[in-house]
N, CA, C and O atoms as CSV, one atom per row, in Angstrom:
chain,resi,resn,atom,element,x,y,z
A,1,UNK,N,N,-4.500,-54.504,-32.592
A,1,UNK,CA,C,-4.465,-53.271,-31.821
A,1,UNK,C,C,-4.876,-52.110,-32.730
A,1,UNK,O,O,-4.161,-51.898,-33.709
A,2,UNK,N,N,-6.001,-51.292,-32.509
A,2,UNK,CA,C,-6.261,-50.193,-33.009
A,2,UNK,C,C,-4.936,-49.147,-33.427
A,2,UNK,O,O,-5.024,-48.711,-34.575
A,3,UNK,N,N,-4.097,-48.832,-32.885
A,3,UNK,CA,C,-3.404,-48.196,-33.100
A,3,UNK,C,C,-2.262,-48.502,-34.201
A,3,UNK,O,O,-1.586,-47.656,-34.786
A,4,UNK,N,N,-2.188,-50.252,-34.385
A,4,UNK,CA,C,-1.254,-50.364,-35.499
A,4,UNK,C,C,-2.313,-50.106,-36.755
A,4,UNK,O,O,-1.920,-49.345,-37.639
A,5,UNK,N,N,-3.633,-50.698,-36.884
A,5,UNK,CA,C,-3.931,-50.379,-37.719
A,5,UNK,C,C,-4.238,-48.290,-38.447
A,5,UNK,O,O,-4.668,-47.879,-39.525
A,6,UNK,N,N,-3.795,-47.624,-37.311
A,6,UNK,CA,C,-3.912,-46.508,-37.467
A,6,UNK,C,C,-2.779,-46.260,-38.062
A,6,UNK,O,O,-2.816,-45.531,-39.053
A,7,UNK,N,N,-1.723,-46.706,-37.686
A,7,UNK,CA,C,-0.010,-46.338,-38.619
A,7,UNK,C,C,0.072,-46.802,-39.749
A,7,UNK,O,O,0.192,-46.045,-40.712
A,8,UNK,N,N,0.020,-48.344,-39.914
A,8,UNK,CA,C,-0.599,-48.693,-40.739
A,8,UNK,C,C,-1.672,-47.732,-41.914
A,8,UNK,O,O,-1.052,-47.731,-42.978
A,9,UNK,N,N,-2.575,-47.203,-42.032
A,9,UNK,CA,C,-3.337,-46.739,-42.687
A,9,UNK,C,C,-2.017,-45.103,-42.641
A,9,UNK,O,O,-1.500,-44.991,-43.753
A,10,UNK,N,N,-1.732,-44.491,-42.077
A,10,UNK,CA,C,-0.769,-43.553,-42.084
A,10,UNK,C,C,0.628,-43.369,-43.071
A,10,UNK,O,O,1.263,-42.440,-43.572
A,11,UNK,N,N,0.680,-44.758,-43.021
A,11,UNK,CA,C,2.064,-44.867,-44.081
A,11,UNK,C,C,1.765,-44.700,-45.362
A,11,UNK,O,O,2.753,-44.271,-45.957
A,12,UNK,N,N,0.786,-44.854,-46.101
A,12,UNK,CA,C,0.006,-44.157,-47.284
A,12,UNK,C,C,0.413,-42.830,-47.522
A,12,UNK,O,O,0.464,-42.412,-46.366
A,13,UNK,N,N,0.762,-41.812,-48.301
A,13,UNK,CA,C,1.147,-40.521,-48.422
A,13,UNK,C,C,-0.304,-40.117,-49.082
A,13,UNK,O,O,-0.896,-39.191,-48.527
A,14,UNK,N,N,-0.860,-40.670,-50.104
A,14,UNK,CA,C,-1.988,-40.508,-50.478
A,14,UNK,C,C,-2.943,-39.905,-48.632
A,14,UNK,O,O,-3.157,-38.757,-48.242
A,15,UNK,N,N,-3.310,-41.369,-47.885
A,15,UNK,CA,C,-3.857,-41.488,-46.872
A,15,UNK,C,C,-3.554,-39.933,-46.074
A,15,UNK,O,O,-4.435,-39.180,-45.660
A,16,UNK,N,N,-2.407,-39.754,-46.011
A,16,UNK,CA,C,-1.619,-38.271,-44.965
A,16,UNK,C,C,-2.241,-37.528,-46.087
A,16,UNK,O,O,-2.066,-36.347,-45.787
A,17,UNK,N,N,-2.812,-37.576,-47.111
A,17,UNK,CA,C,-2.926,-35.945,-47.914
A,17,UNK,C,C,-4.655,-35.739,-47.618
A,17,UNK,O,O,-5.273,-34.736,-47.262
A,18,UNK,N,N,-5.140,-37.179,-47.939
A,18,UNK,CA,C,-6.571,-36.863,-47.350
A,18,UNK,C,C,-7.202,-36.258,-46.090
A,18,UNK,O,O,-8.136,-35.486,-45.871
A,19,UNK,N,N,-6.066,-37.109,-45.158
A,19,UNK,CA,C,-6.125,-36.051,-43.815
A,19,UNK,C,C,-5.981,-34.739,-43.579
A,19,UNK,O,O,-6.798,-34.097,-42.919
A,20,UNK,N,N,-4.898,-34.231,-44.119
A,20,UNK,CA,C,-4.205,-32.723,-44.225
A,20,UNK,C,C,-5.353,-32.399,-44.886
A,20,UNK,O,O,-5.845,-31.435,-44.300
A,21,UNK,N,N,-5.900,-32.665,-45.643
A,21,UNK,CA,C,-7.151,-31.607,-46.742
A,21,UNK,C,C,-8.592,-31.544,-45.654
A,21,UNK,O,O,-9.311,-30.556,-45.502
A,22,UNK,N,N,-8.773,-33.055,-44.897
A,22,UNK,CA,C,-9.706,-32.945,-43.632
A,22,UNK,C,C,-9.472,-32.174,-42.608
A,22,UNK,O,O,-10.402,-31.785,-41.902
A,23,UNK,N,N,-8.360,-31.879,-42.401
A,23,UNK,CA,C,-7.586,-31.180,-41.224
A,23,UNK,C,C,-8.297,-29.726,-41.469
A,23,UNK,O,O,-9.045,-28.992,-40.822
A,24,UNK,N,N,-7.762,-29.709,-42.553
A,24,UNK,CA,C,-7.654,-28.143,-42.994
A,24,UNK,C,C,-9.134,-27.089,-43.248
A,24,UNK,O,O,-9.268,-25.887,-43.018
A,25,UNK,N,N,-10.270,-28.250,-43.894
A,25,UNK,CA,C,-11.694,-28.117,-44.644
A,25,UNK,C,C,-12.769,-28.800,-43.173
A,25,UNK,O,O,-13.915,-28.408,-42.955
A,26,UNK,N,N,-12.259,-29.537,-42.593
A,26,UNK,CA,C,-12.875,-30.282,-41.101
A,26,UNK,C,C,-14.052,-31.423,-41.740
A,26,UNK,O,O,-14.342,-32.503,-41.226
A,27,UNK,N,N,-14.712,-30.744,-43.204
A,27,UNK,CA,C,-15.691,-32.373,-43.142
A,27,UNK,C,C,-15.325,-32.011,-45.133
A,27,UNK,O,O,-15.093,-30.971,-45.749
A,28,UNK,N,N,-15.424,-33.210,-45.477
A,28,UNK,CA,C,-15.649,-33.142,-47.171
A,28,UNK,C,C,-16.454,-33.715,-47.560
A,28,UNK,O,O,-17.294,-33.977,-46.699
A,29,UNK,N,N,-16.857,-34.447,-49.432
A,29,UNK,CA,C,-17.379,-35.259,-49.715
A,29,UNK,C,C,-16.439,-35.667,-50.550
A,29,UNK,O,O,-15.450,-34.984,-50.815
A,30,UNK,N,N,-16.752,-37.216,-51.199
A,30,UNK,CA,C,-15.051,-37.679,-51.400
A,30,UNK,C,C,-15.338,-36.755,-53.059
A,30,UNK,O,O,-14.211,-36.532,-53.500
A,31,UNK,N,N,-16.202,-36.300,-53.852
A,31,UNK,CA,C,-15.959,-35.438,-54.933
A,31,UNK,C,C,-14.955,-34.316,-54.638
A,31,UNK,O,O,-14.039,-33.900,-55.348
A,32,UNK,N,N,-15.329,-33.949,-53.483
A,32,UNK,CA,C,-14.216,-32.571,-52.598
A,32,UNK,C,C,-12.666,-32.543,-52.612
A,32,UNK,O,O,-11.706,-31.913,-53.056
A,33,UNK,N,N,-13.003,-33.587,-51.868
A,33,UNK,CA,C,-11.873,-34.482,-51.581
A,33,UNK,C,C,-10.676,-35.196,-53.361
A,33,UNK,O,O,-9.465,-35.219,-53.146
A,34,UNK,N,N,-10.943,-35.464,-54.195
A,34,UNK,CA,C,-10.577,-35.738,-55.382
A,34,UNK,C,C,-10.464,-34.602,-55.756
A,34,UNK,O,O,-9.422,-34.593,-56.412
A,35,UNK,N,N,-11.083,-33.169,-55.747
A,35,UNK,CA,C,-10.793,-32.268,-56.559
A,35,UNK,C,C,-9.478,-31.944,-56.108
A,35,UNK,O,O,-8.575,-31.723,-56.915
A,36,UNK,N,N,-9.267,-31.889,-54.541
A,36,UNK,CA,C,-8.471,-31.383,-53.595
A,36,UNK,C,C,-6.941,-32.006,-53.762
A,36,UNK,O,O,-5.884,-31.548,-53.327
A,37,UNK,N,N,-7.242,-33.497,-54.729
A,37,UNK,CA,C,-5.957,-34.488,-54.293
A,37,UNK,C,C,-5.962,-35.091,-56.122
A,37,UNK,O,O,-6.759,-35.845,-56.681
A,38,UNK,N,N,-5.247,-34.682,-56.434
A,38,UNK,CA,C,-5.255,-34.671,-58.138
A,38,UNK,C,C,-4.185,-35.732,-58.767
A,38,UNK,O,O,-3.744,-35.615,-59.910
A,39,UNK,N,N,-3.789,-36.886,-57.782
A,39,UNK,CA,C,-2.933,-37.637,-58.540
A,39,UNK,C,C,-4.070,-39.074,-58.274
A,39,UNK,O,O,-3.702,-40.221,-58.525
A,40,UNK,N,N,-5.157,-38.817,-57.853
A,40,UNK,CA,C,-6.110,-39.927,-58.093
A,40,UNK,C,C,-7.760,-39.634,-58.252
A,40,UNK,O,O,-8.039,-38.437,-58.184
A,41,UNK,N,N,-8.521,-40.248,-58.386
A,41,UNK,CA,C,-9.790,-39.888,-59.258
A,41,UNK,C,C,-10.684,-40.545,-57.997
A,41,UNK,O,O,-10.090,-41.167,-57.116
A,42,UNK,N,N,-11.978,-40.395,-57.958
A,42,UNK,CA,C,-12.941,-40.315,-56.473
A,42,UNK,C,C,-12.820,-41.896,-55.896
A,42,UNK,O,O,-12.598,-42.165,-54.716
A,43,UNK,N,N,-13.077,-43.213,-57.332
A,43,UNK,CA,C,-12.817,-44.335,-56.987
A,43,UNK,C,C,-11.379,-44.752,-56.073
A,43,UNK,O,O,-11.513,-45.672,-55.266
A,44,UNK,N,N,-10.264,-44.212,-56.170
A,44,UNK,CA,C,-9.536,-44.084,-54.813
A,44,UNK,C,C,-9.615,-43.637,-54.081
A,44,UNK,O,O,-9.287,-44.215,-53.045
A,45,UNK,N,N,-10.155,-42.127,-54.001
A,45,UNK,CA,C,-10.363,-41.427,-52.559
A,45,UNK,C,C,-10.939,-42.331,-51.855
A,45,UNK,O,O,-10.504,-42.761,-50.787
A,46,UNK,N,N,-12.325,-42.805,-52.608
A,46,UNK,CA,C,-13.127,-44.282,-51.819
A,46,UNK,C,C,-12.483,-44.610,-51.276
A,46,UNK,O,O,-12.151,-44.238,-50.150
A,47,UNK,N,N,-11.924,-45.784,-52.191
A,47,UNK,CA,C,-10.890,-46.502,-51.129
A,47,UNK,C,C,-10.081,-46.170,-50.048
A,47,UNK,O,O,-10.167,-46.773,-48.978
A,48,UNK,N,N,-9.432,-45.410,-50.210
A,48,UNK,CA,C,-8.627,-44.569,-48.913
A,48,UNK,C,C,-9.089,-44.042,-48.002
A,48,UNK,O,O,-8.333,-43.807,-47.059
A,49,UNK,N,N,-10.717,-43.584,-47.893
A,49,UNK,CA,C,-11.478,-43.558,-47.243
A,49,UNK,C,C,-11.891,-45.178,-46.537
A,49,UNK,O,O,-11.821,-45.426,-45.333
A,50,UNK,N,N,-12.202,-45.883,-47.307
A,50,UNK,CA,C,-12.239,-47.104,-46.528
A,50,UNK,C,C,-11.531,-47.667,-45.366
A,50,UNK,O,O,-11.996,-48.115,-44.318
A,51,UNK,N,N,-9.704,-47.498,-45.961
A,51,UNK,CA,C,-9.263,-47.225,-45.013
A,51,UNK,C,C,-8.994,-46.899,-43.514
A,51,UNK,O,O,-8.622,-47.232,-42.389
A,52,UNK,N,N,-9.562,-45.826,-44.544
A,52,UNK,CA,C,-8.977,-44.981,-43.025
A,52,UNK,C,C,-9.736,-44.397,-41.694
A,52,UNK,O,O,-9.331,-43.909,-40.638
A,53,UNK,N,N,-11.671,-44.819,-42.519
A,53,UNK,CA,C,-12.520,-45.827,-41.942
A,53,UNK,C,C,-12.170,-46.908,-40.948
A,53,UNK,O,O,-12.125,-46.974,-39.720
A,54,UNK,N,N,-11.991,-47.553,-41.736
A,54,UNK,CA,C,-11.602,-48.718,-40.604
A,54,UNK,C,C,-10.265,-48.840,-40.061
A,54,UNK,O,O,-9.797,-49.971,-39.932
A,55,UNK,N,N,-9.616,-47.863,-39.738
A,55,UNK,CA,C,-8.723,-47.441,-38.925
A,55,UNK,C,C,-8.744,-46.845,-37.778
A,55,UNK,O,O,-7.919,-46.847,-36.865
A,56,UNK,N,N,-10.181,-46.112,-37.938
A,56,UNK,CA,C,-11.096,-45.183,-36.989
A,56,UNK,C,C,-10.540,-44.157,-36.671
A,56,UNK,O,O,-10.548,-43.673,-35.539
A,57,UNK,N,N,-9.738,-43.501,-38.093
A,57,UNK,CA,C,-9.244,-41.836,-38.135
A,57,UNK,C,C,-10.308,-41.088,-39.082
A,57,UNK,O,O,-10.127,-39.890,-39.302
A,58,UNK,N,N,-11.177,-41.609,-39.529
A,58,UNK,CA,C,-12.352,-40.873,-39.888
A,58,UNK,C,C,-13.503,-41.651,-39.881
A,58,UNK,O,O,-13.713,-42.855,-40.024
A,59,UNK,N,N,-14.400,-40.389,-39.623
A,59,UNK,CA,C,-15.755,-40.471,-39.663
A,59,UNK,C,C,-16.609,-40.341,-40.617
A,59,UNK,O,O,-16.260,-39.496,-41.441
A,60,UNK,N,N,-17.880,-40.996,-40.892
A,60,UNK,CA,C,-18.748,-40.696,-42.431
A,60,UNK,C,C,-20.110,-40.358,-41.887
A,60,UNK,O,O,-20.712,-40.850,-40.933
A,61,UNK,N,N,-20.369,-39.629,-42.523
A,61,UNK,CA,C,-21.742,-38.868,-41.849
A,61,UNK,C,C,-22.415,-38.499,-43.120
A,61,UNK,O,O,-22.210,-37.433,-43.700
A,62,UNK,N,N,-23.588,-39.835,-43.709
A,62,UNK,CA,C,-24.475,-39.495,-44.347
A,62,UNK,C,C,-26.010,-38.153,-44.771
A,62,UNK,O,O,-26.853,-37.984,-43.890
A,63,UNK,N,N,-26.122,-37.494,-45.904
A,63,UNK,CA,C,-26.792,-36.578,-46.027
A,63,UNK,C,C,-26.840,-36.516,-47.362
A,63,UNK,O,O,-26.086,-36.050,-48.217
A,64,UNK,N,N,-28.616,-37.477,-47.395
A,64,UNK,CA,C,-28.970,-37.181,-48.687
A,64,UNK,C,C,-28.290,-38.158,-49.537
A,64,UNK,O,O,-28.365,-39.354,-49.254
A,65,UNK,N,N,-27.686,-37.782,-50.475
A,65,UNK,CA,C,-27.150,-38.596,-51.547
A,65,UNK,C,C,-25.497,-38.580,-51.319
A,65,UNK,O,O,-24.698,-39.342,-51.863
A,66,UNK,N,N,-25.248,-37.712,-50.549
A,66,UNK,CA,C,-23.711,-37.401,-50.162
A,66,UNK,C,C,-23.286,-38.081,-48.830
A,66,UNK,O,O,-24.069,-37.914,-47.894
A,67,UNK,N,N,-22.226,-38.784,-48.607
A,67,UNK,CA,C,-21.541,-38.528,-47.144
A,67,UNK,C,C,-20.147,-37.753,-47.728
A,67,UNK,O,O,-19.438,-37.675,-48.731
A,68,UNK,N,N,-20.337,-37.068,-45.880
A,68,UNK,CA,C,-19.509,-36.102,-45.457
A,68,UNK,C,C,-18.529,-37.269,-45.103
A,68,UNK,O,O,-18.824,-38.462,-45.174
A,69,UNK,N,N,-17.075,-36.656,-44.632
A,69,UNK,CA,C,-16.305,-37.554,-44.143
A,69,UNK,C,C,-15.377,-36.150,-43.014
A,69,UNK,O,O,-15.317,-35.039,-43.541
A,70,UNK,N,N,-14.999,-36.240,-42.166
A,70,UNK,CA,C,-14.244,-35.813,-41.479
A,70,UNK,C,C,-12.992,-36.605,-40.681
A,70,UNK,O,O,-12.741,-37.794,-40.873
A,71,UNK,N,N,-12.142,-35.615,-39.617
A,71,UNK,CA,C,-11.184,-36.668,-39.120
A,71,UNK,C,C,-11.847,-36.815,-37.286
A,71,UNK,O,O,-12.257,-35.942,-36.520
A,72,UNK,N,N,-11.711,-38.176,-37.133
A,72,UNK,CA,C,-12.410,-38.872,-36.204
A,72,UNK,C,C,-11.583,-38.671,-35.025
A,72,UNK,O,O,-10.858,-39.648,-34.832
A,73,UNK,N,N,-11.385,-37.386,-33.840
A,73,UNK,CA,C,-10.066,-37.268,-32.985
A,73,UNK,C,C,-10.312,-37.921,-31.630
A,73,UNK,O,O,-9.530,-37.830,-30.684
A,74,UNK,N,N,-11.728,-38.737,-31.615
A,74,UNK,CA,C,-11.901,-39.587,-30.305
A,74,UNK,C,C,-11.430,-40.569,-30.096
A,74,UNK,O,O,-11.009,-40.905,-28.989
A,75,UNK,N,N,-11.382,-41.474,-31.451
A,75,UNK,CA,C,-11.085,-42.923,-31.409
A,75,UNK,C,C,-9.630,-43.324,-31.485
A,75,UNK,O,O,-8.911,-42.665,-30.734
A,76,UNK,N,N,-9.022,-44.246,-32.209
A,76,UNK,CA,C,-7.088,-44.334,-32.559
A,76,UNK,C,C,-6.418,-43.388,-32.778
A,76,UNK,O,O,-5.219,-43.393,-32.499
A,77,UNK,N,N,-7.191,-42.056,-33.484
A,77,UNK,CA,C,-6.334,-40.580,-33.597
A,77,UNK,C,C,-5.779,-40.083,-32.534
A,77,UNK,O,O,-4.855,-39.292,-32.727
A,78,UNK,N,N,-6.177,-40.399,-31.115
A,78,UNK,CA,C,-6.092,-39.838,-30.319
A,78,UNK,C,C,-4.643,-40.815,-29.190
A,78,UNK,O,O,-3.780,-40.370,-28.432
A,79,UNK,N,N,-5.000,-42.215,-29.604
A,79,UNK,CA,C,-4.109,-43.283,-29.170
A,79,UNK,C,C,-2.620,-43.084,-30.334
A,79,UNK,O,O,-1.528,-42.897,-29.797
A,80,UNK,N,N,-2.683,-43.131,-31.586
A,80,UNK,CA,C,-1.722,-42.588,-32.203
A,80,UNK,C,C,-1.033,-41.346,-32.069
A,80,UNK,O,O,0.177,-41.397,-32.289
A,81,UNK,N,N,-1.671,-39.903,-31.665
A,81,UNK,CA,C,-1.371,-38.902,-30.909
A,81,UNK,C,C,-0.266,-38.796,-29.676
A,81,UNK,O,O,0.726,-38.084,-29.525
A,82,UNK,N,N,-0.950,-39.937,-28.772
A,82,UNK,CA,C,-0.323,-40.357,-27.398
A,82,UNK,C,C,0.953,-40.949,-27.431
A,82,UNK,O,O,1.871,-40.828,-26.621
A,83,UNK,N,N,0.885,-41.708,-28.639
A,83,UNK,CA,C,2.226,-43.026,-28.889
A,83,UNK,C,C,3.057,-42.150,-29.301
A,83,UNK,O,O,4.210,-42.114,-28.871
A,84,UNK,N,N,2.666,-41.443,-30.059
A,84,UNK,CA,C,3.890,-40.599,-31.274
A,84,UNK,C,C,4.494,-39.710,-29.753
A,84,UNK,O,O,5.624,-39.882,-29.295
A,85,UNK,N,N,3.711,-39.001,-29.302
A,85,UNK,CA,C,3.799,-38.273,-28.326
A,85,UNK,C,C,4.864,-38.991,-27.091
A,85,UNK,O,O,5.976,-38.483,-26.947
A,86,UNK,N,N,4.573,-39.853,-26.465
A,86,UNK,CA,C,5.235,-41.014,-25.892
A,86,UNK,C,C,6.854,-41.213,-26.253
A,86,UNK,O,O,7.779,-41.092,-25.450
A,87,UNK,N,N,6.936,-41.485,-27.396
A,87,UNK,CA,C,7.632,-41.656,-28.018
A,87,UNK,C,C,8.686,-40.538,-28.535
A,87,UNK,O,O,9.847,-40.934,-28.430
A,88,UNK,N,N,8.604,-39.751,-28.856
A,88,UNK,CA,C,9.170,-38.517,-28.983
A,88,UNK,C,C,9.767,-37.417,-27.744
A,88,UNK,O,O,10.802,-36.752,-27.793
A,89,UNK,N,N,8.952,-37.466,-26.863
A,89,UNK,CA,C,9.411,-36.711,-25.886
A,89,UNK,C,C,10.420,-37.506,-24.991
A,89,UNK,O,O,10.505,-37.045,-23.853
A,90,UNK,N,N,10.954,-38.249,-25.168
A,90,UNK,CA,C,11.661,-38.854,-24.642
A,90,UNK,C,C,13.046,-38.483,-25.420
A,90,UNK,O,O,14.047,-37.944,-24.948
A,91,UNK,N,N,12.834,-38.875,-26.589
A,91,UNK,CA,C,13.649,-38.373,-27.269
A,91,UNK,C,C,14.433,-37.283,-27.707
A,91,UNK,O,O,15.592,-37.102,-28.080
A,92,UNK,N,N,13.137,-36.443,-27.487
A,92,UNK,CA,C,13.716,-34.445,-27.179
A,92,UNK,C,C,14.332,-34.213,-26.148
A,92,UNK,O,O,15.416,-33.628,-26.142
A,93,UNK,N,N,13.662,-34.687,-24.982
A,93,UNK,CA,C,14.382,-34.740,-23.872
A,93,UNK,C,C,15.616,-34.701,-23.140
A,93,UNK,O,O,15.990,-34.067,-22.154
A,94,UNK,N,N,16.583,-36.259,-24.514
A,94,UNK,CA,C,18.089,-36.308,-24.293
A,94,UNK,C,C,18.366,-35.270,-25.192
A,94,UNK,O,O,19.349,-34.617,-24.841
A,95,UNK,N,N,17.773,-34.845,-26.362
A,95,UNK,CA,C,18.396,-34.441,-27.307
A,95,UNK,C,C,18.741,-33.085,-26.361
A,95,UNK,O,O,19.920,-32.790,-26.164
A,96,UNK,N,N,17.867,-32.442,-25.904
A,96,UNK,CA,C,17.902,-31.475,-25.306
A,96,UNK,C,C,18.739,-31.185,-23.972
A,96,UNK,O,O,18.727,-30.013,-23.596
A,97,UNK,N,N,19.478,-32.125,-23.198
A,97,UNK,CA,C,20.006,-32.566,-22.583
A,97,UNK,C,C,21.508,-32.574,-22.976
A,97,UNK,O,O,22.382,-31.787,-22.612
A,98,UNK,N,N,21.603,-33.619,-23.785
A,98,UNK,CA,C,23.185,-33.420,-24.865
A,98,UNK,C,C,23.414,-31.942,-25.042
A,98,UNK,O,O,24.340,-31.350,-24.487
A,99,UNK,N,N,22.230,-31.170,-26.115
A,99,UNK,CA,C,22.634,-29.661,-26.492
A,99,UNK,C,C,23.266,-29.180,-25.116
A,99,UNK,O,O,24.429,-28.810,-25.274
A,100,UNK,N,N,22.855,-29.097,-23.940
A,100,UNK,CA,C,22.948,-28.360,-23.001
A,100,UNK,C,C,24.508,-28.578,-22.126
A,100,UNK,O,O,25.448,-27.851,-21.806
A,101,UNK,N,N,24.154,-29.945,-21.984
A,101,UNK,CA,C,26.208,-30.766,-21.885
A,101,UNK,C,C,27.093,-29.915,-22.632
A,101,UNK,O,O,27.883,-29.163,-22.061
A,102,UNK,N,N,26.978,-30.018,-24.183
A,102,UNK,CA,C,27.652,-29.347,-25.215
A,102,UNK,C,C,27.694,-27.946,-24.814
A,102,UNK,O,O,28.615,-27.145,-24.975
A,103,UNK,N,N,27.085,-27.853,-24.522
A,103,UNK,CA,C,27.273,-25.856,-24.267
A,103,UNK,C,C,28.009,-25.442,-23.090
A,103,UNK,O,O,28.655,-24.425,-22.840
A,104,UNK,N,N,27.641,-26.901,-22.176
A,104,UNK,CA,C,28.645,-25.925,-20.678
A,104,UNK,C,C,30.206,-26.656,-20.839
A,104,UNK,O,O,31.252,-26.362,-20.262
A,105,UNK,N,N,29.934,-27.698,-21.834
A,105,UNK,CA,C,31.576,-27.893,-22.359
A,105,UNK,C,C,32.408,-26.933,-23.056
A,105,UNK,O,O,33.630,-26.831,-22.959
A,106,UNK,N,N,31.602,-26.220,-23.790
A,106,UNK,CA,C,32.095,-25.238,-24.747
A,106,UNK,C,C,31.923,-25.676,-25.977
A,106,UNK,O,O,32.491,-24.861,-26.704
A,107,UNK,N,N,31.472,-26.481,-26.587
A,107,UNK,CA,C,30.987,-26.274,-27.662
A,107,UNK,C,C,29.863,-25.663,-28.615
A,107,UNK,O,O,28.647,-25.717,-28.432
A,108,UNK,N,N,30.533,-25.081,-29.655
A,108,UNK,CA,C,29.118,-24.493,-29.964
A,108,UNK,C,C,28.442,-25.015,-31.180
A,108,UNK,O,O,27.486,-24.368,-31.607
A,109,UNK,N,N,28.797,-26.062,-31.774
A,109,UNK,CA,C,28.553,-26.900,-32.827
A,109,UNK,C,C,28.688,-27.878,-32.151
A,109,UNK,O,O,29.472,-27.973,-31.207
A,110,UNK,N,N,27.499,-29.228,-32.786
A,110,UNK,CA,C,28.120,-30.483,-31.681
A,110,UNK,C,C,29.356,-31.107,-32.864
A,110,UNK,O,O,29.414,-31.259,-34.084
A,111,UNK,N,N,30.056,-31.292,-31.932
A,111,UNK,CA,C,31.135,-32.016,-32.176
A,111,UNK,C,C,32.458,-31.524,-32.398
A,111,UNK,O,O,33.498,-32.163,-32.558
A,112,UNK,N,N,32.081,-29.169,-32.369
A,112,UNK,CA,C,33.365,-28.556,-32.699
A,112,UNK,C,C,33.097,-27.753,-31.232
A,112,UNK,O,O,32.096,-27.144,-30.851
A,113,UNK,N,N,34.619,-28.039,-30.447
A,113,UNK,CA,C,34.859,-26.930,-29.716
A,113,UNK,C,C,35.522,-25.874,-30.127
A,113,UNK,O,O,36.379,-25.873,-31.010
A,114,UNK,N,N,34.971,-24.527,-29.210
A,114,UNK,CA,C,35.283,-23.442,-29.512
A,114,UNK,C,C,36.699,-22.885,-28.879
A,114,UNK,O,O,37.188,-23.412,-27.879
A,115,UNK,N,N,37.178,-22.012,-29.408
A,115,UNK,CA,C,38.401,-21.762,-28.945
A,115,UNK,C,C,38.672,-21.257,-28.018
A,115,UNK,O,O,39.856,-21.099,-27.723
């Protein structure tokens, strides 16, 4: 399933920093990219690019002697988006729900009522 291999490639902290620096810059080259991320040298960015390549959270877009790399938001980015999404709002939901119980109980801390 596309999407495990997208979490998968996600659980990397390295992987999440390359993104955040794509996020932020929208296309790099992995020299860019290494200057940007200083606890590894371009031969990993590679790799982590490979990755995350074939994860199909980025894109490589050749020019010249350089590829660009950006983040790919059509393909699993967008199915990982949905899941997390999925997944979470459900969760806010009660959370948000409980807070609201708690309040017409009288509490104003969960778990301390007020006097």
């Amino acid at each position: 399933m596309p999407a495990d291999l997208a979490f998968d490639a996600l659980a990397d902290p390295v992987r999440r920093q390359i993104l955040g620096v794509l996020a932020e810059r929208e296309e790099c080259t992995v020299g860019e990219l290494a200057e940007q991320i200083n606890s590894i040298g371009r031969t990993g960015v590679s790799s982590h690019l490979r990755v995350l390549r074939a994860a199909g959270l980025v894109t490589e877009r050749k020019a010249g002697r350089f590829r660009h790399y950006s983040i790919d938001s059509s393909g699993p980015a967008r199915d990982v988006l949905a899941t997390l999404h999925a997944l979470f709002q459900g969760a806010l939901a009660d959370a948000g729900r409980a807070a609201g119980t708690e309040a017409e109980a009288g509490l104003t801390e969960p778990g301390i009522r007020s006097a």
